[in-house]
CHARMM-style PDB file with segment names, atoms N, HN, CA, C and O in Angstrom:
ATOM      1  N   UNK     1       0.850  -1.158   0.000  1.00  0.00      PROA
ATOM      2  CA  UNK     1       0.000   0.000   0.000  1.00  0.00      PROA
ATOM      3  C   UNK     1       0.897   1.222   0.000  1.00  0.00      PROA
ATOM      4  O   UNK     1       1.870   1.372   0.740  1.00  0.00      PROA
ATOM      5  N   UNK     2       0.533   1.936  -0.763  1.00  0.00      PROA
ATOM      6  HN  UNK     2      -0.257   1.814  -1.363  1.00  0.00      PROA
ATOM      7  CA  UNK     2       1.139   3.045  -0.607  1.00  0.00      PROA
ATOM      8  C   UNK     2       0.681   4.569  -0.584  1.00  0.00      PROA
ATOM      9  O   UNK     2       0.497   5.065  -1.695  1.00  0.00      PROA
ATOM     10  N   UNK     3       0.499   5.272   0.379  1.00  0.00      PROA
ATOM     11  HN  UNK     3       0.648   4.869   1.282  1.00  0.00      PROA
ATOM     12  CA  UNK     3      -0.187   6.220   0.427  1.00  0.00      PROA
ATOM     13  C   UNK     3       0.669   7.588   0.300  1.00  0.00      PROA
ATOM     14  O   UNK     3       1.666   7.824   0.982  1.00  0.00      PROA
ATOM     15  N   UNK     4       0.126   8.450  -0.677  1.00  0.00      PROA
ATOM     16  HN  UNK     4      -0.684   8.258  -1.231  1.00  0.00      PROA
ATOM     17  CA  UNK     4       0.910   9.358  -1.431  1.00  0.00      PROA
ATOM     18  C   UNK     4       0.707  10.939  -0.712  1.00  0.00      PROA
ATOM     19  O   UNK     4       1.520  11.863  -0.679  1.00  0.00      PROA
ATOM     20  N   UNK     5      -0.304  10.891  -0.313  1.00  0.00      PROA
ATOM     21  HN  UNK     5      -0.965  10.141  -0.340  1.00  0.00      PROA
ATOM     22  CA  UNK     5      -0.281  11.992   0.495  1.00  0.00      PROA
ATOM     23  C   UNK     5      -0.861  12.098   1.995  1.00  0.00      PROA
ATOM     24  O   UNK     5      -1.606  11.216   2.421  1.00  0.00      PROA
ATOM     25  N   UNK     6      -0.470  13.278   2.829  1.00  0.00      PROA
ATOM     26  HN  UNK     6       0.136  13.994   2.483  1.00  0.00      PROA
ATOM     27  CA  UNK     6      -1.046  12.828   4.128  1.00  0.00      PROA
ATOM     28  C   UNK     6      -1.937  13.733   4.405  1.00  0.00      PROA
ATOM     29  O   UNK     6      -1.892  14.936   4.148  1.00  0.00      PROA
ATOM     30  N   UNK     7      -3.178  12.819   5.217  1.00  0.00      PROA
ATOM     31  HN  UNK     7      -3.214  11.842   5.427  1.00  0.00      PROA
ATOM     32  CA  UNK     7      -4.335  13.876   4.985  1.00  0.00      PROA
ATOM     33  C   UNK     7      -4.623  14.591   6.274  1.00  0.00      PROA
ATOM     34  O   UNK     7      -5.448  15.501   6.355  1.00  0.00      PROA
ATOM     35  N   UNK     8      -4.034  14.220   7.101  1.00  0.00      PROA
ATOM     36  HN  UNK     8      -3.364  13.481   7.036  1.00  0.00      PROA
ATOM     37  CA  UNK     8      -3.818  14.849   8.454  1.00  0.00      PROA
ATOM     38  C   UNK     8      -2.736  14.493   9.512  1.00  0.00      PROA
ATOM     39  O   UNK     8      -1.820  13.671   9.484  1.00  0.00      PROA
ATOM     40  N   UNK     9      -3.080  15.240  10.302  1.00  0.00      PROA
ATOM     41  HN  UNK     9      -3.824  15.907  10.325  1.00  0.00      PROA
ATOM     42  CA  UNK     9      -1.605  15.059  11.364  1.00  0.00      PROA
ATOM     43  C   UNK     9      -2.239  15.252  12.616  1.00  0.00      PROA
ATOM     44  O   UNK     9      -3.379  15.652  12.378  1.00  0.00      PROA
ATOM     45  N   UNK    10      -2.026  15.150  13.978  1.00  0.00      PROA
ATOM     46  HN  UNK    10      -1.100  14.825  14.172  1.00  0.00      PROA
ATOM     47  CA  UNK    10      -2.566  14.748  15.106  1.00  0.00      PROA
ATOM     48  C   UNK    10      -0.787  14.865  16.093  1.00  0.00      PROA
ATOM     49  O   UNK    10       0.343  14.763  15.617  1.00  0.00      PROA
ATOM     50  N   UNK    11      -1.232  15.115  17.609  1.00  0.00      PROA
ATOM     51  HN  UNK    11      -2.150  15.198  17.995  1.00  0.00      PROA
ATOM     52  CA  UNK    11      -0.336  14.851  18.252  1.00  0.00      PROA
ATOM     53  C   UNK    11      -0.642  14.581  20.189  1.00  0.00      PROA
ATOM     54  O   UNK    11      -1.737  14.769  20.720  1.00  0.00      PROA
ATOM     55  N   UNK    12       0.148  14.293  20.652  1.00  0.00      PROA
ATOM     56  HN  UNK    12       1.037  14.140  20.221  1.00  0.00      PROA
ATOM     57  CA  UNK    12      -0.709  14.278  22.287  1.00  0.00      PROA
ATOM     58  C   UNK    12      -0.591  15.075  22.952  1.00  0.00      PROA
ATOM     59  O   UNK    12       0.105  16.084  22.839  1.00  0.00      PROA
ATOM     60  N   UNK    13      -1.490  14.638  24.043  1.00  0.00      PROA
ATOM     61  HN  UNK    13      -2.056  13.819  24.134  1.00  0.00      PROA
ATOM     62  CA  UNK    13      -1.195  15.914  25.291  1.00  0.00      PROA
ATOM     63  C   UNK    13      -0.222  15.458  26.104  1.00  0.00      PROA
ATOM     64  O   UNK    13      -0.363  14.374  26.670  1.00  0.00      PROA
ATOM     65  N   UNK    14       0.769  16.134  26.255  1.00  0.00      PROA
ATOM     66  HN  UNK    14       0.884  17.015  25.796  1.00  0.00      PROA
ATOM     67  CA  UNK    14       2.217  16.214  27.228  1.00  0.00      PROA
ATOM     68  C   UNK    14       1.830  15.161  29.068  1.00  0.00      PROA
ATOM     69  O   UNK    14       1.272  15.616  30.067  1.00  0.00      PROA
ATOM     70  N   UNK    15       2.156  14.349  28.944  1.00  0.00      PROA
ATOM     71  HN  UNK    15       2.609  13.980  28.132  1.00  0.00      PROA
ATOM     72  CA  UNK    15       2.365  14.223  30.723  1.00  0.00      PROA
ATOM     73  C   UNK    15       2.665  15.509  31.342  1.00  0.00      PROA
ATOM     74  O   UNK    15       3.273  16.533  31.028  1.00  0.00      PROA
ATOM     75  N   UNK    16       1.873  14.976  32.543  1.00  0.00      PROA
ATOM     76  HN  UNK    16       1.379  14.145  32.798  1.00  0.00      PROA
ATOM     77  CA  UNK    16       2.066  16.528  33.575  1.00  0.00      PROA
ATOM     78  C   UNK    16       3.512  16.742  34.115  1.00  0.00      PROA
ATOM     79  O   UNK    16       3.907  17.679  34.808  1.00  0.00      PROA
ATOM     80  N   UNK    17       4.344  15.480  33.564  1.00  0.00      PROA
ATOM     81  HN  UNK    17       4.022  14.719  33.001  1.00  0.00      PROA
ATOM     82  CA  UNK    17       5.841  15.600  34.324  1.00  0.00      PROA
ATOM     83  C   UNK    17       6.511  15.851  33.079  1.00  0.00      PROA
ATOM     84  O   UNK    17       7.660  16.201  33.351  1.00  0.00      PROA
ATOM     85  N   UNK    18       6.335  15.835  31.912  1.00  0.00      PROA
ATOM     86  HN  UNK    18       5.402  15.552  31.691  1.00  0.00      PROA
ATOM     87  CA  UNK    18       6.753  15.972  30.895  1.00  0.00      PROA
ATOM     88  C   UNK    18       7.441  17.438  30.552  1.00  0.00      PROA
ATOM     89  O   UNK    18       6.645  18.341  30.292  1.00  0.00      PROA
ATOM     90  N   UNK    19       8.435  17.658  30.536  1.00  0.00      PROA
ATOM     91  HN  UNK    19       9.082  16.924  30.747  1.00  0.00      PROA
ATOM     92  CA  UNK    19       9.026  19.274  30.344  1.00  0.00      PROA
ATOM     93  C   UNK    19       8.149  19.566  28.814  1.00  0.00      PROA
ATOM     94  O   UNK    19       8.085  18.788  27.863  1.00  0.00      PROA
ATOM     95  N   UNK    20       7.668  20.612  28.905  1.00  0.00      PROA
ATOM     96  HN  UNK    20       7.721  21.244  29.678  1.00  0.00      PROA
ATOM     97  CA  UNK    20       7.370  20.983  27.573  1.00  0.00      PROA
ATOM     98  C   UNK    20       6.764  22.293  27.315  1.00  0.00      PROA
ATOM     99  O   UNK    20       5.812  22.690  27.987  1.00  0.00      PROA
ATOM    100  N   UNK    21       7.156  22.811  26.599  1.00  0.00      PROA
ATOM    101  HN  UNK    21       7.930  22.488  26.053  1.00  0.00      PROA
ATOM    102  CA  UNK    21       6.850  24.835  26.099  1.00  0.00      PROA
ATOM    103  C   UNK    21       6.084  24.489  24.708  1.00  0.00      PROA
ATOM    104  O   UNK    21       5.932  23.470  24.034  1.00  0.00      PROA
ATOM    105  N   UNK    22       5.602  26.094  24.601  1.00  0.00      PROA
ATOM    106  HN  UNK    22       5.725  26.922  25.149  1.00  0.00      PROA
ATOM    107  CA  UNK    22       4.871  26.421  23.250  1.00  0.00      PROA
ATOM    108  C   UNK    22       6.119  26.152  22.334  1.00  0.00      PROA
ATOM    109  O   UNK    22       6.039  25.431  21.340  1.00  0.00      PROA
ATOM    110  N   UNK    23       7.270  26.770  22.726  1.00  0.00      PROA
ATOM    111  HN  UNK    23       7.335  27.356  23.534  1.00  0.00      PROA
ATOM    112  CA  UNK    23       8.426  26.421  22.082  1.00  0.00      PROA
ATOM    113  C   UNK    23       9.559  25.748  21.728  1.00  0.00      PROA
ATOM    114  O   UNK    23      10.655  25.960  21.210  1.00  0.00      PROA
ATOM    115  N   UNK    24       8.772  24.680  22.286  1.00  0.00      PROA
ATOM    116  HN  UNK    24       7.881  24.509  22.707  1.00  0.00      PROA
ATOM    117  CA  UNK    24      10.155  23.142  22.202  1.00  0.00      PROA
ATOM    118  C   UNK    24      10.204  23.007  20.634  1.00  0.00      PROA
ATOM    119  O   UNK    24       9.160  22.983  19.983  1.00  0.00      PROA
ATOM    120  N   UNK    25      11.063  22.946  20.226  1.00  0.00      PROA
ATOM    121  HN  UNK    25      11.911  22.965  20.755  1.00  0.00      PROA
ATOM    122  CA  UNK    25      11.104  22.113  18.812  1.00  0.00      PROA
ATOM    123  C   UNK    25      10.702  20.929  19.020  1.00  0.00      PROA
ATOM    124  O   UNK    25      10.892  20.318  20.072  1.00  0.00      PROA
ATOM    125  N   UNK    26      10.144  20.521  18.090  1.00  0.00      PROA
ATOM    126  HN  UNK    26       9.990  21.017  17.235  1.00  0.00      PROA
ATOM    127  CA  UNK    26       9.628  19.120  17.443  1.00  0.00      PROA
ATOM    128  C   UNK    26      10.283  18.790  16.378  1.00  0.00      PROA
ATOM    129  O   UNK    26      10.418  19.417  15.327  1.00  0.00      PROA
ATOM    130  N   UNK    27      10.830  17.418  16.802  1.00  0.00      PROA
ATOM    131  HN  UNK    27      10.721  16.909  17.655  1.00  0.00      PROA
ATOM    132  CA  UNK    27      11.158  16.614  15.533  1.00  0.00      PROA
ATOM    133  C   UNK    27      10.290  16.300  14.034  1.00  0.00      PROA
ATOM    134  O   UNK    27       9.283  15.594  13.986  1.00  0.00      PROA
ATOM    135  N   UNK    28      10.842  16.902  12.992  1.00  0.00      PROA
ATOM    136  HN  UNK    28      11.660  17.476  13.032  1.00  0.00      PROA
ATOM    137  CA  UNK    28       9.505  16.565  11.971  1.00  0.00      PROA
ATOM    138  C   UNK    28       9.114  15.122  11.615  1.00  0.00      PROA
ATOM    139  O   UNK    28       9.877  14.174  11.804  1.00  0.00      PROA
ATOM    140  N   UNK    29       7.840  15.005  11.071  1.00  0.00      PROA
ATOM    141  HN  UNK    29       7.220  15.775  10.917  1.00  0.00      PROA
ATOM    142  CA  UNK    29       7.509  13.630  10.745  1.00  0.00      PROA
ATOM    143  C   UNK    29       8.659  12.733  10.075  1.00  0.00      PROA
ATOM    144  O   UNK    29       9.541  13.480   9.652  1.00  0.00      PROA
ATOM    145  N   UNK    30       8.886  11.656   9.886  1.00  0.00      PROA
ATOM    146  HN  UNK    30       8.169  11.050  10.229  1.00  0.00      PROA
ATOM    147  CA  UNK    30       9.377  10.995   8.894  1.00  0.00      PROA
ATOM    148  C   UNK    30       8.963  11.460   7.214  1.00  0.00      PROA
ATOM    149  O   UNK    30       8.081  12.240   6.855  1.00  0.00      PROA
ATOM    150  N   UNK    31       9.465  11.056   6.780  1.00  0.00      PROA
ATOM    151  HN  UNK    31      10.181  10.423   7.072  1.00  0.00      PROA
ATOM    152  CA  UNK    31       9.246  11.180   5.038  1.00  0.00      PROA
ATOM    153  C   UNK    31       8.730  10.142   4.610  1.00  0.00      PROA
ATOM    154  O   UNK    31       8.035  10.340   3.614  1.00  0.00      PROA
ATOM    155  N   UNK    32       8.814   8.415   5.178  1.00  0.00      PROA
ATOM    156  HN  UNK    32       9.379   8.253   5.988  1.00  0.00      PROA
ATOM    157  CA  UNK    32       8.190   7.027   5.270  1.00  0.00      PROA
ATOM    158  C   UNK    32       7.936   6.783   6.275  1.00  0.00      PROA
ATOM    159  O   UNK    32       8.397   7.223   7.328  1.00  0.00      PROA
ATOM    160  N   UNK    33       6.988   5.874   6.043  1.00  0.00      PROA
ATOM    161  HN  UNK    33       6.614   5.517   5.187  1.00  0.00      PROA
ATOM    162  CA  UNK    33       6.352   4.964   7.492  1.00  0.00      PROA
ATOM    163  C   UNK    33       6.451   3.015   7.148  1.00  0.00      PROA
ATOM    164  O   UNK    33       6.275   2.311   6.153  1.00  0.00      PROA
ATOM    165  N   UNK    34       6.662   2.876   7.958  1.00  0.00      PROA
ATOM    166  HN  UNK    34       6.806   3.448   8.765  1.00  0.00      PROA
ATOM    167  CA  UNK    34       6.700   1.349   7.157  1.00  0.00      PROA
ATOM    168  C   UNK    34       5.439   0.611   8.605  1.00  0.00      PROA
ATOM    169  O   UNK    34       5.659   0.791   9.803  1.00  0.00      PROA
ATOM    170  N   UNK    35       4.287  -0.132   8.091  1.00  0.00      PROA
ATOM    171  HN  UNK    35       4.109  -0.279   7.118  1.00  0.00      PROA
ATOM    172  CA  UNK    35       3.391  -0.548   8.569  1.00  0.00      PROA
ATOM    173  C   UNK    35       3.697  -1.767   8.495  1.00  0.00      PROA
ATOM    174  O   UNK    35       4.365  -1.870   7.466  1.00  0.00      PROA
ATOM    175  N   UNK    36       3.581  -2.979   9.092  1.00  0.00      PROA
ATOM    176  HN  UNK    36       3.039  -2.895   9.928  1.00  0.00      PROA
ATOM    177  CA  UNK    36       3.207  -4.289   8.917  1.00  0.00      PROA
ATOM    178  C   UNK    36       1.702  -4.793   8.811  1.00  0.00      PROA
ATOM    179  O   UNK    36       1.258  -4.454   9.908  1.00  0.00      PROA
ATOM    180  N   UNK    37       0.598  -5.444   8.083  1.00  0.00      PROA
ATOM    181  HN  UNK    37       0.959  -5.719   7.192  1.00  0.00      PROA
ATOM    182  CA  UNK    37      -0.559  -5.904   8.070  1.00  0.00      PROA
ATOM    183  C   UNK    37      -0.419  -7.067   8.018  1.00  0.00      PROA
ATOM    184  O   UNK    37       0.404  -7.611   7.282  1.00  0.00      PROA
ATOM    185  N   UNK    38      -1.254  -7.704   8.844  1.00  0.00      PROA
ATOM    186  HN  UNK    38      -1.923  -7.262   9.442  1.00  0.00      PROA
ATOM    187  CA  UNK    38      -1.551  -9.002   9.114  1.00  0.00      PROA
ATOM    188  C   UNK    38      -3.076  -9.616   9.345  1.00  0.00      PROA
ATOM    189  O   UNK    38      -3.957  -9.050   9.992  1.00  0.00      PROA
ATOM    190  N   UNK    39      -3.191 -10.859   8.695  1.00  0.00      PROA
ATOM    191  HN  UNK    39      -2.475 -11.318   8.169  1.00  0.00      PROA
ATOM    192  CA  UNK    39      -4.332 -10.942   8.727  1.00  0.00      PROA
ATOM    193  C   UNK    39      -4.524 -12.307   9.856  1.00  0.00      PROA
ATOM    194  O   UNK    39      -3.551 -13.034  10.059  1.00  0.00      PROA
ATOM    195  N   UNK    40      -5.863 -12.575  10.559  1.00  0.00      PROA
ATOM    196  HN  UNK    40      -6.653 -11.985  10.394  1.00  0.00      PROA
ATOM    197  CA  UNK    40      -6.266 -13.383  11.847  1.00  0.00      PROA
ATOM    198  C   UNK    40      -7.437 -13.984  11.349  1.00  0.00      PROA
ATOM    199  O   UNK    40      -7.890 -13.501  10.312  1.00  0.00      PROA
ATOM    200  N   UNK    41      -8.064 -15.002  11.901  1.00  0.00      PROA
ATOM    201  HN  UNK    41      -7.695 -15.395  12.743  1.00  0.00      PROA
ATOM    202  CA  UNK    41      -9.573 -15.484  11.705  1.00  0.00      PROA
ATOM    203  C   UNK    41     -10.011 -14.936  13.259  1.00  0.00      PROA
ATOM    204  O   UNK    41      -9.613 -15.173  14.400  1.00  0.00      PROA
ATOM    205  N   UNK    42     -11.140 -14.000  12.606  1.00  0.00      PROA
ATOM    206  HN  UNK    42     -11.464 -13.808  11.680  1.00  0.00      PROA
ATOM    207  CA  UNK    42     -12.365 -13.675  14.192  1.00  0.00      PROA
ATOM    208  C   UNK    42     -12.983 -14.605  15.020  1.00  0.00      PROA
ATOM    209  O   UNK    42     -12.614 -15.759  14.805  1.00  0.00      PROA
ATOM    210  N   UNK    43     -13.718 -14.476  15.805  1.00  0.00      PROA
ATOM    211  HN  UNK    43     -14.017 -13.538  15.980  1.00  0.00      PROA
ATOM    212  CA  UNK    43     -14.778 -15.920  16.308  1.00  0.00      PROA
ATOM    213  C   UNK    43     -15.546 -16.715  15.172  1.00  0.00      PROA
ATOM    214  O   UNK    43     -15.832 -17.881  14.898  1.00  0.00      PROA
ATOM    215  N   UNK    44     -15.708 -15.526  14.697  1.00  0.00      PROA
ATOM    216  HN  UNK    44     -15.475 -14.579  14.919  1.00  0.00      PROA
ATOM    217  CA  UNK    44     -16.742 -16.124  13.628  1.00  0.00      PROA
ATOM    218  C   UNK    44     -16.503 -16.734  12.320  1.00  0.00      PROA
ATOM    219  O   UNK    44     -17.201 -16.890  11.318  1.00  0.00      PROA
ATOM    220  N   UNK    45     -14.852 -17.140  12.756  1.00  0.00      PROA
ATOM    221  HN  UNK    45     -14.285 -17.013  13.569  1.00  0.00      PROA
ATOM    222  CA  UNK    45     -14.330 -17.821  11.500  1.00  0.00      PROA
ATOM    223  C   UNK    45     -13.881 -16.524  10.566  1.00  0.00      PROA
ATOM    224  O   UNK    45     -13.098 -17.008   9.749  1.00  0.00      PROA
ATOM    225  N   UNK    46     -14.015 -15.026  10.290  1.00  0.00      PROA
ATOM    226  HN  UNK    46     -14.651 -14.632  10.954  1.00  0.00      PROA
ATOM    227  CA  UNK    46     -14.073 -14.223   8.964  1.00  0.00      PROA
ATOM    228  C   UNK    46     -12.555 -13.720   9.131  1.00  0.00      PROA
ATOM    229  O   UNK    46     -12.109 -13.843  10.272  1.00  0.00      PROA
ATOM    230  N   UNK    47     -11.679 -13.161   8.147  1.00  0.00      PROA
ATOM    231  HN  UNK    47     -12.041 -13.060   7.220  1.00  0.00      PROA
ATOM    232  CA  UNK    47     -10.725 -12.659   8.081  1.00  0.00      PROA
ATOM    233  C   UNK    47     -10.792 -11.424   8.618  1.00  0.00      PROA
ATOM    234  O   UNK    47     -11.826 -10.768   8.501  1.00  0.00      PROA
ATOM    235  N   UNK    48      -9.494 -10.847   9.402  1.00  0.00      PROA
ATOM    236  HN  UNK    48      -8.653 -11.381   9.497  1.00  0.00      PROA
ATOM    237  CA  UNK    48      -9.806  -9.432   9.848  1.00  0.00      PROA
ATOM    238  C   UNK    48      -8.509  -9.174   9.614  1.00  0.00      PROA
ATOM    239  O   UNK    48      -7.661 -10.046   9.800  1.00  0.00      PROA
ATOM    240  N   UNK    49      -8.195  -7.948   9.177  1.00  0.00      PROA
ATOM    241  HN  UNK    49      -8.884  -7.239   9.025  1.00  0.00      PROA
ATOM    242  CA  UNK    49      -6.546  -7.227   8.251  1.00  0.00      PROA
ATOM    243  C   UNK    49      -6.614  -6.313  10.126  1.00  0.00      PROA
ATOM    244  O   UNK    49      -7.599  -5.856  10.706  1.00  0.00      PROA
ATOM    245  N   UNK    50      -5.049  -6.366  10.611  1.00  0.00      PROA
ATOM    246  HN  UNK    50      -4.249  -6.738  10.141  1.00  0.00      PROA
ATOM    247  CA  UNK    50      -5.280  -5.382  11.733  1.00  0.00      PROA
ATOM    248  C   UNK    50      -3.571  -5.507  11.435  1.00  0.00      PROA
ATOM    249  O   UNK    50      -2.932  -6.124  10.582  1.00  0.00      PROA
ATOM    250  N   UNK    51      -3.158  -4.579  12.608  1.00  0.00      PROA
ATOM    251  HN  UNK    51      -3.677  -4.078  13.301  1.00  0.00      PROA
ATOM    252  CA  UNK    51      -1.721  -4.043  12.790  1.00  0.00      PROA
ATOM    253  C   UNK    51      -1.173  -3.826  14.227  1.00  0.00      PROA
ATOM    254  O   UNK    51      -1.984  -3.742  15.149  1.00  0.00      PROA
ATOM    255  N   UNK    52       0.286  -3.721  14.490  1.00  0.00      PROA
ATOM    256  HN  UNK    52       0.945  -3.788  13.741  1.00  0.00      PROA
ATOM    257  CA  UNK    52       0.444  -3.503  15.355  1.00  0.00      PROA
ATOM    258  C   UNK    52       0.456  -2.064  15.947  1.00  0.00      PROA
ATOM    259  O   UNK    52       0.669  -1.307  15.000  1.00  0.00      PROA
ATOM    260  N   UNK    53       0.329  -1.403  17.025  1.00  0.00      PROA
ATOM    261  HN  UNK    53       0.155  -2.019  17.795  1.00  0.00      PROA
ATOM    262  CA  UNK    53       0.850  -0.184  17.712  1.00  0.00      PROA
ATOM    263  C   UNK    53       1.359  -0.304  18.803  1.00  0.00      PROA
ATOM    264  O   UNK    53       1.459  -1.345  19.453  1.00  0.00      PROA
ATOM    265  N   UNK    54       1.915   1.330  19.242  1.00  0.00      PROA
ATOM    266  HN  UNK    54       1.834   2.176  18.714  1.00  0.00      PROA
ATOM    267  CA  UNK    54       2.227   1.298  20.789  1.00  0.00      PROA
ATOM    268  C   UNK    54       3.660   0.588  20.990  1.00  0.00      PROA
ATOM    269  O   UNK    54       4.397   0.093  20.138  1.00  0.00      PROA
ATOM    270  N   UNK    55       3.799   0.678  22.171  1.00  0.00      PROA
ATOM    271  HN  UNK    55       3.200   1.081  22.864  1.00  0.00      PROA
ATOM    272  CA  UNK    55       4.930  -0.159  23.344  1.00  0.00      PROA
ATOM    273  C   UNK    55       5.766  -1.391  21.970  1.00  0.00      PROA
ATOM    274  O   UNK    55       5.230  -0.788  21.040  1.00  0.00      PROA
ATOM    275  N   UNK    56       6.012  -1.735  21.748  1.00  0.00      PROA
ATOM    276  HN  UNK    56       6.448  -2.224  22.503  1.00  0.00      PROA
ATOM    277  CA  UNK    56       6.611  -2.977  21.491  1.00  0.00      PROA
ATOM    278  C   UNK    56       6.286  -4.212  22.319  1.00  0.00      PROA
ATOM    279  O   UNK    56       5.752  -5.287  22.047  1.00  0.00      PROA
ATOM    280  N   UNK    57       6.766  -3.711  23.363  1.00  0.00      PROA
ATOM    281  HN  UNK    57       7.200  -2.838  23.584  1.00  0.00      PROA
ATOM    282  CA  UNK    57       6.397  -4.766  24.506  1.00  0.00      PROA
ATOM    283  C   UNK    57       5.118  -5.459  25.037  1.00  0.00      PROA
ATOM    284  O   UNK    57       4.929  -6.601  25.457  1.00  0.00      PROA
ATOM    285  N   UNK    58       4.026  -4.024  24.824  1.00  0.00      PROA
ATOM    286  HN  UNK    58       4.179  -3.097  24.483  1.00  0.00      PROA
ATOM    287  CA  UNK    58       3.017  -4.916  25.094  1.00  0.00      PROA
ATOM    288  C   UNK    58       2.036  -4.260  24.145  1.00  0.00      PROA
ATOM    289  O   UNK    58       1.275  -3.331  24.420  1.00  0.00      PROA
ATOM    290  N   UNK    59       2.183  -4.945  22.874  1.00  0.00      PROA
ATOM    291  HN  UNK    59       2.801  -5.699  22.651  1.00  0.00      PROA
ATOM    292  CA  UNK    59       1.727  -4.397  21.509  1.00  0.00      PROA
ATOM    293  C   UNK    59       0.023  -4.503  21.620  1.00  0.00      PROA
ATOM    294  O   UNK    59      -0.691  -5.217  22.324  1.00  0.00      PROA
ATOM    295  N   UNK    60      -0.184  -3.825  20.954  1.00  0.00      PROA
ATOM    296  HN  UNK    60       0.397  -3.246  20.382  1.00  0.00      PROA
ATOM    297  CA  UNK    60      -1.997  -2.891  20.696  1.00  0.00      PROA
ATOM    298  C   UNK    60      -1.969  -3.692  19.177  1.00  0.00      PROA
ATOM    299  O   UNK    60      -1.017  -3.881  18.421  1.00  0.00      PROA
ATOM    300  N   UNK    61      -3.477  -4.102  19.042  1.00  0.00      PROA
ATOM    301  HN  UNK    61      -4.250  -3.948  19.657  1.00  0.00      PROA
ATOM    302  CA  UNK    61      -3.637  -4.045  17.711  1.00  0.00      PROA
ATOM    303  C   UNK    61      -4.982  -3.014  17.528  1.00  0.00      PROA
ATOM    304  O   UNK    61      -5.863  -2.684  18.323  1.00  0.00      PROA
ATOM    305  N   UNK    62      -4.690  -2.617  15.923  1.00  0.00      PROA
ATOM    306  HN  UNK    62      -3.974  -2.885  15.277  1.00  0.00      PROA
ATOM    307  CA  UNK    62      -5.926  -1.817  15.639  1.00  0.00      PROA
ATOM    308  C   UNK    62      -6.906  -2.609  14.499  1.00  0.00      PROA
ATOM    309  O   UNK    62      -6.568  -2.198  13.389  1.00  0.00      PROA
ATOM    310  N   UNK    63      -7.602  -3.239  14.429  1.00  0.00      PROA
ATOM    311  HN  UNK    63      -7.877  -3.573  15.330  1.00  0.00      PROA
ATOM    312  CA  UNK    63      -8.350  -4.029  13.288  1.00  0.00      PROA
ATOM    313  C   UNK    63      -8.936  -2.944  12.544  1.00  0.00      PROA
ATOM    314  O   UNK    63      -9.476  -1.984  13.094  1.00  0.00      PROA
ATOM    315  N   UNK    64      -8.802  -3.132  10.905  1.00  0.00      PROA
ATOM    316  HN  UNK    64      -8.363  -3.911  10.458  1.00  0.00      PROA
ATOM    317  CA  UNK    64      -9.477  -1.976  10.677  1.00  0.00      PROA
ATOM    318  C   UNK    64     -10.813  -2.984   9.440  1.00  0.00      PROA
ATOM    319  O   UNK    64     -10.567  -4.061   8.897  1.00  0.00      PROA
ATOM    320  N   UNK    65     -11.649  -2.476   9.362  1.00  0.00      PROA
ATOM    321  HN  UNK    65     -11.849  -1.601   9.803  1.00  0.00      PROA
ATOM    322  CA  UNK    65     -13.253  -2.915   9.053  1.00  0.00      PROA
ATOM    323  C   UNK    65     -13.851  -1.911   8.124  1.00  0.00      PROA
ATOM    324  O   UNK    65     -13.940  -0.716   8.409  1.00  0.00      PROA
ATOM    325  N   UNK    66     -14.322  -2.525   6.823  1.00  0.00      PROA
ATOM    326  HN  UNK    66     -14.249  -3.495   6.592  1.00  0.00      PROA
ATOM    327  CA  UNK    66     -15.120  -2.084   5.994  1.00  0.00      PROA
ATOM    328  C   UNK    66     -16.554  -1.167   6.523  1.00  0.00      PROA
ATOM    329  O   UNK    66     -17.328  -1.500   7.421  1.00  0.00      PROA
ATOM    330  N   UNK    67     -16.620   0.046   5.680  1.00  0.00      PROA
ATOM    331  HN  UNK    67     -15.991   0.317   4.951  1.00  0.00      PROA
ATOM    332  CA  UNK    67     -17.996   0.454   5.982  1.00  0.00      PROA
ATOM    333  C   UNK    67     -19.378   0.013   5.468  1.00  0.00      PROA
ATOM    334  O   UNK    67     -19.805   0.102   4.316  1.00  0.00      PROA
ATOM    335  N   UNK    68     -19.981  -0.472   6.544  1.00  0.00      PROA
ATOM    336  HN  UNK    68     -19.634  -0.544   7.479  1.00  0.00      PROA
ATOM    337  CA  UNK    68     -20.928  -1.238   6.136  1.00  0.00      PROA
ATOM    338  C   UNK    68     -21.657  -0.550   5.392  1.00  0.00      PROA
ATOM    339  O   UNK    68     -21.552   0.669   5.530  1.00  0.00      PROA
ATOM    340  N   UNK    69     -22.641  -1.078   4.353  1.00  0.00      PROA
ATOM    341  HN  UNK    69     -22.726  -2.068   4.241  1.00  0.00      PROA
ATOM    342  CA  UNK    69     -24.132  -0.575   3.741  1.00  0.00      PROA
ATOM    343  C   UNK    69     -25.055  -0.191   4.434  1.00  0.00      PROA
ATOM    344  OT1 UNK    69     -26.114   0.160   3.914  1.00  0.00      PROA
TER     345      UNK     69
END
């Protein structure tokens, strides 16, 4: 997959212990992202495409799902 442009950008809210100003520099995005997709069988037997996030350690998945009719 390759996605050619980015259609938004997003960022978090700072921990309360977190040093941080209006004026910290920020590192800019990457220029690539490299995703892994993988696919699972649900309960119900059906294929579901999801990915990893987060920690490494104690990895998140996000399943992502067609919009229904």
């Amino acid at each position: 997959m390759a996605l050619t442009s980015r259609t938004a950008s997003a960022t978090r809210a700072p921990d309360p212990a977190e040093p941080f100003g209006e004026s910290a520099e920020r590192d800019p995005a990457p220029e690539f992202y490299t995703w892994t997709f993988e696919l699972r069988r649900d309960n119900r037997e059906e294929l579901e495409l999801y990915f990893f996030f987060g920690d490494p350690d104690s990895r998140s998945t996000y399943v992502l799902t067609r919009k229904q009719p």
